[in-house]
N, C-alpha and C positions, 0 to 999 in steps of 0.2 A: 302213467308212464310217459317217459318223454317221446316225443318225436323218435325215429330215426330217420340217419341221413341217407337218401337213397343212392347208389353209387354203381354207375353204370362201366362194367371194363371195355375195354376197347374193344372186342369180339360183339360185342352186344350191340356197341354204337354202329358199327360196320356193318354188320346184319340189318338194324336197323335202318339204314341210309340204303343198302341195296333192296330192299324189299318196295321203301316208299320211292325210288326213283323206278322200279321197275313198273309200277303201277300208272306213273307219271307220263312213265316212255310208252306203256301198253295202251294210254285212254287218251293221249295226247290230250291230258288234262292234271289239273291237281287236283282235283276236288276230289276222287276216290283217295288218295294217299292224303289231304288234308283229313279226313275223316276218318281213319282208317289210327294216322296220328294221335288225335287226341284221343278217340276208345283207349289207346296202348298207354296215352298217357296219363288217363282219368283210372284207369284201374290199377296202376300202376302207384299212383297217389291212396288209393283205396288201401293198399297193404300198408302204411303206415295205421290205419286205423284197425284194420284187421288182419297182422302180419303171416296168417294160417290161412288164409284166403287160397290159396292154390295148394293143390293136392301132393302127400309123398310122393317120392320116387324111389327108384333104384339106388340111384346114388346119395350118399347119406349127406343129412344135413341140406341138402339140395330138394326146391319143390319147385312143382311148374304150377304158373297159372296159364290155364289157356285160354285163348283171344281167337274168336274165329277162326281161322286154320295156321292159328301157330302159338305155341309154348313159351313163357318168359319162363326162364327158367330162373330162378333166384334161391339167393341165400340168406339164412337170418343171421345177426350177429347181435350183442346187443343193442349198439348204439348205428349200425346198418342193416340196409336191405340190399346186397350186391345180387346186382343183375347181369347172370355171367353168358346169355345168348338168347338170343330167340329163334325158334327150331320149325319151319313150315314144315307141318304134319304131312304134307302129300312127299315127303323128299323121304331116302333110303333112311331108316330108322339105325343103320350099322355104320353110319356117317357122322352120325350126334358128338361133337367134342363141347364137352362144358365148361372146360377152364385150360 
């Protein structure tokens, strides 16, 4: 099976950039958020190869994998893997919007 192309929405990039700046801001360093990066991005590269890698959910068609204290939440399609947020598990779970 081919590749898919991984395809991140713009909630997910934003999520993304607020998590690793808050990291940057809280250690007045990069090194926690460089590292914290490429985990997100190295396992995140892994669903092409094993695209059932993170667990069902509630909501259909939608699975999370989760990354130390946060959920990528993604979608399969055939020819993608859209990556519609990433959700830090310690935040009100009645707050969650996926798309």
């Amino acid at each position: 099976m081919a590749k898919r192309k991984i395809v991140w929405s713009h909630r997910a990039k934003i999520k993304l950039y607020q998590i690793l700046d808050f990291y940057a801001e809280r250690n007045k360093s990069n090194t926690y958020s460089s590292k914290l990066y490429r985990e997100i991005t190295y396992r995140i590269r892994l669903l092409n190869k094993y695209p059932e890698l993170g667990r069902k959910t509630e909501f259909e068609s939608i699975r999370a994998l989760i990354i130390k204290d946060y959920c990528i939440y993604y979608e399969l399609t055939l020819d993608q893997i859209i990556i519609h947020t990433i959700w830090d598990n310690r935040q009100n779970p009645d707050e969650l919007k996926i798309s």
